[in-house]
C-alpha positions as CSV (number, residue, x, y, z in Angstrom):
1,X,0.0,0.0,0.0
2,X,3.1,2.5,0.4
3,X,4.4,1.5,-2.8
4,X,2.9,4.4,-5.5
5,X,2.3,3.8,-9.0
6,X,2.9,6.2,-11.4
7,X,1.3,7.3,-15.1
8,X,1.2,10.5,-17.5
9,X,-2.6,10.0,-17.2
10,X,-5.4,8.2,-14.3
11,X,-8.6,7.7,-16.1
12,X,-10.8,6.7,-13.4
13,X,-14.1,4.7,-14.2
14,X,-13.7,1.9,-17.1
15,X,-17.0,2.4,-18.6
16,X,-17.4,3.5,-22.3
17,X,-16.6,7.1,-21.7
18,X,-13.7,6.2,-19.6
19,X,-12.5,3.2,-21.7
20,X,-12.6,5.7,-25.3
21,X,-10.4,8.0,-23.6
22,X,-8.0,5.8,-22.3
23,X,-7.6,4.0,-25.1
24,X,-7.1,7.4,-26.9
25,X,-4.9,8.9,-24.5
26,X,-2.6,6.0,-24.8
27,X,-2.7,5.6,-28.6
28,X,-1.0,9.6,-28.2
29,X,1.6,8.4,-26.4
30,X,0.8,8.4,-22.8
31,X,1.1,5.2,-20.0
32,X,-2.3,5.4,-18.6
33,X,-3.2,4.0,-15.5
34,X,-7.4,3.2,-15.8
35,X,-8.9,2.5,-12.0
36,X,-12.4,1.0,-11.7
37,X,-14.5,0.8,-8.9
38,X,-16.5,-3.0,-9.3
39,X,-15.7,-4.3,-13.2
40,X,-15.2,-3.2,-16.4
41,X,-18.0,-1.6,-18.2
42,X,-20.3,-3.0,-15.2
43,X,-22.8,-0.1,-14.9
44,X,-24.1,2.3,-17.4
45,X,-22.2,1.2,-20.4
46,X,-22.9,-3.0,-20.1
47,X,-27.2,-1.5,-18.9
48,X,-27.3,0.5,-22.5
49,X,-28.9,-0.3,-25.6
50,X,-26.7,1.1,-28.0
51,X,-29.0,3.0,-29.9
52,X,-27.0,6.2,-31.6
53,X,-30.0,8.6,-31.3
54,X,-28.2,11.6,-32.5
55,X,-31.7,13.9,-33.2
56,X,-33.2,13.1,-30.1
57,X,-35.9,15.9,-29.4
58,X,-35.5,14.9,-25.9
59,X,-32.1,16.7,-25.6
60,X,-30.6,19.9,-24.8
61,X,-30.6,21.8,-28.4
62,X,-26.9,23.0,-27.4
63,X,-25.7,19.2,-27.2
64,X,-26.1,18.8,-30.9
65,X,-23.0,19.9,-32.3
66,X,-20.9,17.4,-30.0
67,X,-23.5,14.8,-30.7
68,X,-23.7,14.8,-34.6
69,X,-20.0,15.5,-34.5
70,X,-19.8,11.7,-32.3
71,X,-22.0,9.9,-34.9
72,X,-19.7,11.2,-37.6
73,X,-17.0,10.0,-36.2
74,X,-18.4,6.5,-35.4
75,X,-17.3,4.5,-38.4
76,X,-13.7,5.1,-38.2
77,X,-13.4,5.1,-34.4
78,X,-15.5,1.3,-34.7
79,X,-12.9,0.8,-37.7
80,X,-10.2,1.5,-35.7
81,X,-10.9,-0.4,-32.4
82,X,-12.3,-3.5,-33.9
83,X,-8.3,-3.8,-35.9
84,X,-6.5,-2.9,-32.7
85,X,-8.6,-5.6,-30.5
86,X,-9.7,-8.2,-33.2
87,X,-13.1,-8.3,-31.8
88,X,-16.8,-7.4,-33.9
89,X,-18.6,-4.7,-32.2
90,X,-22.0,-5.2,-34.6
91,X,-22.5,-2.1,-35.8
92,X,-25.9,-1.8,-37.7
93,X,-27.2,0.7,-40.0
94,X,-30.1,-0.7,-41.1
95,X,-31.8,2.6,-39.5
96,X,-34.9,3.2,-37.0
97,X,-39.0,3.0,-37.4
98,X,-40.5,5.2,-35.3
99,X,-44.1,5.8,-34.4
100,X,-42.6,8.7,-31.7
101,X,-44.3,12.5,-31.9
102,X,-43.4,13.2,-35.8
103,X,-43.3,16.7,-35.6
104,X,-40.2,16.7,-33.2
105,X,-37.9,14.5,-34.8
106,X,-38.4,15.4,-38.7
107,X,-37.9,19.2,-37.5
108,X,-34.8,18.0,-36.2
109,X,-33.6,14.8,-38.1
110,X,-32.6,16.2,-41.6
111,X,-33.4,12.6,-43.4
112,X,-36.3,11.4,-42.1
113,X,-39.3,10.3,-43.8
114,X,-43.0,9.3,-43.6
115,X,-43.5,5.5,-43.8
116,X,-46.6,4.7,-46.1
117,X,-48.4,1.5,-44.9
118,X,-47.0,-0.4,-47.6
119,X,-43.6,0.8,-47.3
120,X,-43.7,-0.3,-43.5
121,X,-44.9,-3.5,-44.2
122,X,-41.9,-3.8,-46.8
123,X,-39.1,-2.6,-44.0
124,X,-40.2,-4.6,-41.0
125,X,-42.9,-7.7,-42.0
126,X,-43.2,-8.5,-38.2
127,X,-44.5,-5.8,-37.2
128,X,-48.5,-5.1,-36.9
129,X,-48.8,-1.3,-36.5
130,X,-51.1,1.1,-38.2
131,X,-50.1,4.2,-36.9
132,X,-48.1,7.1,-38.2
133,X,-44.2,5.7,-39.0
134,X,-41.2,7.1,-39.7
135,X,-37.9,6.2,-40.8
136,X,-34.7,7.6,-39.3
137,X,-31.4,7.0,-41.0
138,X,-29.5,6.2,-37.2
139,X,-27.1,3.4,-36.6
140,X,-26.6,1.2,-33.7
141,X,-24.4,-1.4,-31.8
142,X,-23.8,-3.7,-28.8
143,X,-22.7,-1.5,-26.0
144,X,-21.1,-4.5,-24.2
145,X,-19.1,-5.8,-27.5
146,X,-17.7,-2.2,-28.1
147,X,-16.2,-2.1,-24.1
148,X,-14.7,-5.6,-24.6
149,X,-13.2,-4.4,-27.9
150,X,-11.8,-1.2,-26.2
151,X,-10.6,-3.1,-22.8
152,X,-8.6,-5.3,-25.0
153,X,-7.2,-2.6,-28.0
154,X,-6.4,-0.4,-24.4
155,X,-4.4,-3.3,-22.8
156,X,-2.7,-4.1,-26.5
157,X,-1.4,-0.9,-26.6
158,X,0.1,-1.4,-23.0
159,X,-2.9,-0.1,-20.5
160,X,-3.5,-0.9,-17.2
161,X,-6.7,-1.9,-15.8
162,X,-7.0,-2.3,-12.1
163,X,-10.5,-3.5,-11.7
164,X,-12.3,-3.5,-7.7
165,X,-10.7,-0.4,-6.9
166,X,-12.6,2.1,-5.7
167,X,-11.1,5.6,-5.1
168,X,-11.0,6.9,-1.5
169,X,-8.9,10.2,-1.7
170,X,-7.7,12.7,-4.6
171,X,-4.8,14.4,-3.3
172,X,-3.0,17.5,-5.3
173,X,0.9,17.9,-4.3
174,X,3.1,19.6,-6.5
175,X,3.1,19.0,-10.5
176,X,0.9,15.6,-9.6
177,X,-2.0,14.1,-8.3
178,X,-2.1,11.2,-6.3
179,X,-5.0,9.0,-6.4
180,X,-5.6,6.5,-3.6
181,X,-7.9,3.0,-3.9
182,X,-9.0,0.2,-1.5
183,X,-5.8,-1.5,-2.8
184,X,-3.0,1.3,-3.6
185,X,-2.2,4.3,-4.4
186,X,-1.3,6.0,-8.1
187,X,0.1,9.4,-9.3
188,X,0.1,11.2,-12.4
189,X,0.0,14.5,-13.9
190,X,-3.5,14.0,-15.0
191,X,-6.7,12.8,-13.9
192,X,-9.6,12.3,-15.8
193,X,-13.0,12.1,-13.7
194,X,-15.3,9.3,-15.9
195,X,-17.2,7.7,-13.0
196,X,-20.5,8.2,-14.4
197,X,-23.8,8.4,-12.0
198,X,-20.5,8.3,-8.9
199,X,-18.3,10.9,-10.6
200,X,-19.6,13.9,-8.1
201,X,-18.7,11.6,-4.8
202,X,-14.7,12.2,-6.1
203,X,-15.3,16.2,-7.1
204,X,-14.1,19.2,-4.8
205,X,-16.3,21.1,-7.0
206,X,-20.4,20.7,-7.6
207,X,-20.3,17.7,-10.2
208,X,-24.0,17.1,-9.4
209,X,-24.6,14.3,-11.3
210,X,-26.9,11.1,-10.3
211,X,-28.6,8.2,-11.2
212,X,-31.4,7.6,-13.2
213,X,-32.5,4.1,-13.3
214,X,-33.4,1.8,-16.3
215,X,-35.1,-1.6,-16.2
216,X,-34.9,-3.6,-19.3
217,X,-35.0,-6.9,-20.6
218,X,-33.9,-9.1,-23.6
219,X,-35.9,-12.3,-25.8
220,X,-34.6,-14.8,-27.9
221,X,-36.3,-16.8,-30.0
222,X,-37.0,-20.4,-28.6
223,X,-35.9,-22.0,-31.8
224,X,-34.9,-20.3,-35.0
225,X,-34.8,-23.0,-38.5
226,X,-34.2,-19.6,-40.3
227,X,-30.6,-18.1,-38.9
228,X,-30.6,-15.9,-41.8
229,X,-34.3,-14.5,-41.2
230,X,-34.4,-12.1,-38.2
231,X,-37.2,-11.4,-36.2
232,X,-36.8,-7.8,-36.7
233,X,-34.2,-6.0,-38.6
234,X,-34.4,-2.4,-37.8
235,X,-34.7,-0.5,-34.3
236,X,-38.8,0.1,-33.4
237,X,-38.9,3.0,-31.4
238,X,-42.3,4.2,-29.8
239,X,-43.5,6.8,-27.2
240,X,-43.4,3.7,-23.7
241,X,-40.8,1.0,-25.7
242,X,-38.4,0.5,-27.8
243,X,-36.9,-2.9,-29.4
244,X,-33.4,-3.0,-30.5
245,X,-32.0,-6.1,-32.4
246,X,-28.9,-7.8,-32.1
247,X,-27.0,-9.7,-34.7
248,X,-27.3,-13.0,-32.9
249,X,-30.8,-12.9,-32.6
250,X,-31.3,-11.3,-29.4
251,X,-34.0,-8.3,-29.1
252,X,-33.5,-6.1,-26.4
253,X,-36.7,-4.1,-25.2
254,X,-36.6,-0.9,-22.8
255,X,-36.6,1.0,-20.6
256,X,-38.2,2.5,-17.8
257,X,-36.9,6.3,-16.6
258,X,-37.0,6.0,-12.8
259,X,-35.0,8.5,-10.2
260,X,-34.4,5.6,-7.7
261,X,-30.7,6.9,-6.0
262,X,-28.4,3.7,-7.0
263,X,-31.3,1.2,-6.3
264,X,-30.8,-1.6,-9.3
265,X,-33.7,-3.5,-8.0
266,X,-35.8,-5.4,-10.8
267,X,-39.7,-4.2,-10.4
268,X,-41.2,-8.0,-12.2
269,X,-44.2,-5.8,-13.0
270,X,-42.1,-3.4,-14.8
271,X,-40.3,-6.1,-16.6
272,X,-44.1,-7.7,-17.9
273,X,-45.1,-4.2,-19.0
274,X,-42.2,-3.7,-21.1
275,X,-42.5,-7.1,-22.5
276,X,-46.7,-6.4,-23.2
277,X,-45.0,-3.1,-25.0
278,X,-42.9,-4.7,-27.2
279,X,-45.3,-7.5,-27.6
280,X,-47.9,-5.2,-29.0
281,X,-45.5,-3.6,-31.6
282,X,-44.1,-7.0,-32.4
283,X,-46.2,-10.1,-31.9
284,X,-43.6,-12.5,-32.3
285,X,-41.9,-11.0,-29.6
286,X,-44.7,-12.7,-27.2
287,X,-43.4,-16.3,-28.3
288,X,-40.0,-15.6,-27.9
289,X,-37.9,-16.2,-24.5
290,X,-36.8,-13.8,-22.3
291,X,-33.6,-14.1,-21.8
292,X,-31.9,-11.9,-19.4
293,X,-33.2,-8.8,-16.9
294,X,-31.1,-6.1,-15.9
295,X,-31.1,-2.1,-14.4
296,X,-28.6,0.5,-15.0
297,X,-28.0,3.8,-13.8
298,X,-27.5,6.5,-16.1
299,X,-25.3,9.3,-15.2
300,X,-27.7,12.3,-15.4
301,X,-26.8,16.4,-14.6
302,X,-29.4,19.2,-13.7
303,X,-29.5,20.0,-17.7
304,X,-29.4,16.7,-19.5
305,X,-25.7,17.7,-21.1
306,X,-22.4,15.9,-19.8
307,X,-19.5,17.4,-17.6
308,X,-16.7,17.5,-20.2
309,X,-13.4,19.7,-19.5
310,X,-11.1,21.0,-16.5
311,X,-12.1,21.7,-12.8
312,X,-10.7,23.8,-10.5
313,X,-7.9,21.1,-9.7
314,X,-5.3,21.5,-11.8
315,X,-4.8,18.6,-13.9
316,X,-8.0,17.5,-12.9
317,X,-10.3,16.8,-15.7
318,X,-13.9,15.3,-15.8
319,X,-15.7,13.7,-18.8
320,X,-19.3,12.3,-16.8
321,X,-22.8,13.0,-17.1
322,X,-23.7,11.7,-20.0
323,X,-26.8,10.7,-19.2
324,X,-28.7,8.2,-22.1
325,X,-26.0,9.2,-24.6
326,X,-22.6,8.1,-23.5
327,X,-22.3,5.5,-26.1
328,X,-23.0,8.2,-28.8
329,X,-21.0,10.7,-27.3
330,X,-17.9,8.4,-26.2
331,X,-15.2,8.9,-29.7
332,X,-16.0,12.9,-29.6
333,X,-15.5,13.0,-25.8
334,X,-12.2,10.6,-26.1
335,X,-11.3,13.2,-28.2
336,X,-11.8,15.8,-26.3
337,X,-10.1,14.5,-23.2
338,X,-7.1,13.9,-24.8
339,X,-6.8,17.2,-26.1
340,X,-7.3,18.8,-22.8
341,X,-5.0,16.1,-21.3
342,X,-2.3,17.2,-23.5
343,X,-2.5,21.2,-23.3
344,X,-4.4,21.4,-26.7
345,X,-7.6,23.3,-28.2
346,X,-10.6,21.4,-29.2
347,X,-12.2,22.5,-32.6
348,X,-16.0,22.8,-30.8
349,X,-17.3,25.1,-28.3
350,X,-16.7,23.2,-24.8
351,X,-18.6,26.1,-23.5
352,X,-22.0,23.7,-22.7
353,X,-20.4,21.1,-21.1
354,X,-18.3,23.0,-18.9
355,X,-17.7,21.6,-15.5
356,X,-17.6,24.8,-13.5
357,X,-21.4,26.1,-15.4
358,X,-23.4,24.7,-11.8
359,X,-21.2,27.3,-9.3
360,X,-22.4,30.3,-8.3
């Protein structure tokens, strides 16, 4: 325990946000040291659904720059990870059907378009909807494939993961910071805050972020003759559901909105009204089997948009609070961390995610 371990850069939390930045701090050069609390990509980033929602009307307007700026990245940063790591993250763009409030999403979604019935029909046979549709030209993926692929193209390039870890103490002393854990102790000149819904328990300044709670569930078919013929092949979004497929035949179906502190209890009631959702977009999803249950905690903020930048610690950065969006914002925010981290300029206006916008 007296023994310190030193870095150029501490990236605490090994969730997406925290994984990206590692991984992109040390592909510039720098030994990074990543600490994690319970596992890697345990919370948030193994809860999500993947979806890269990058017009959601439900967002801050001032987020969109960062967030259209991530989805344009997302190719090459998927491109690049999957070579380093040699694993598939499934990255789909066979796009989104939506029957969500129209007049919100084609005001802001620049290629949508009105589904006739027949074209619906065409897109998704297995679903048995008449209402109003709409198709939105977003991709998606498997959260927990990308985090494998980045935990293993981070420790390829030489990273360090030290996993049960939780930190106790941020100390500033001279040039460095010293980070302590249940198990050690680590110093570096840099520190980068990514400890999602717990990043404002390790802030001397207000980081207020919290967690917002998310039951979901996933089905798989109970037998499937036809490998090649999905259940469904796009995302179905609507107003209390939304089904997102998987390439191996898994259907994921969400998710619930709940301010429940870090309570990851599953509500079996919640579960069966989410399934009845889905069930009721897609019948066949009523004969398939659920397959796993899960909640998450989403790292929300007082104004929907993440904490991305310096504090008033020098050498302390935080990139947290990213609320339903942190696999969509992770390659832009990787970016911007280690840009910060290295004394450079970012070519977007930080000014809405600024750390320091919730003192007085």
């Amino acid at each position: 325990m007296n023994e310190v371990k030193t870095a150029d850069a501490i990236v605490i939390g090994a969730g997406v946000i925290g994984l990206s930045a590692a991984w992109r701090l040390q592909k510039a050069g720098l030994r990074v040291q990543v600490l994690e609390r319970h596992e890697a990509a345990g919370e948030a980033s193994h809860a999500a659904a993947g979806m890269l929602a990058v017009y959601d009307p439900h967002n801050d307007p001032a987020m969109q720059p960062l967030a259209e700026r991530s989805a344009e990245m997302y190719p090459e940063f998927v491109h690049e990870v999957e070579d380093e790591s040699g694993e598939k993250v499934d990255l789909r763009d066979e796009g989104v059907i939506g029957f969500l409030d129209a007049s919100s999403y084609t005001a802001l979604h620049p290629k949508a378009w009105p589904l006739s019935a027949e074209e619906l029909k065409d897109l998704e046979p297995a679903l048995t909807v008449s209402r109003e549709a709409h198709y939105f030209p977003e991709r998606w993926l498997d959260p927990r494939a990308l985090c494998a692929a980045l935990l293993k193209a981070f420790r390829h390039r030489g990273g360090d993961v030290a996993t049960g870890s939780p930190v106790t103490q941020i100390e500033h002393a001279g040039d460095s910071l010293t980070v302590t854990t249940t198990h050690g102790k680590y110093a570096a000149a840099v520190v980068v805050n990514c400890a999602g819904a717990w990043a404002g328990q390790l802030s001397s300044f207000p980081a207020p972020t919290r967690p917002v709670k998310g039951q979901m569930l996933s089905v798989v078919p109970v037998a499937n003759p036809e490998p090649h013929a999905p259940v469904l092949r796009h995302v179905v979004r609507a107003p209390n559901v939304y089904l997102v497929p998987r390439s191996d035949g898994r259907i994921v179906i969400g998710s619930t909105l709940e301010e429940a502190g870090f309570d990851k209890t599953i509500d079996p009631d919640v579960i069966h009204q989410l399934h009845a959702a889905a069930a009721a977009l897609v019948p066949a999803v009523q004969a398939m089997r659920i397959h796993e249950v899960w909640a998450g905690l989403r790292p929300g903020t007082p104004d929907g948009r993440p904490l991305i930048g310096a504090t008033n610690t020098p050498g302390m950065l935080i990139a947290a609070g990213h609320y339903r969006d942190g696999i969509l914002l992770a390659p832009a925010t990787a970016d911007i961390v280690c840009a910060l981290a290295q004394g450079k300029t970012f070519d977007l206006d930080l000014r809405p995610y600024a750390p320091n916008r919730f003192q007085r």
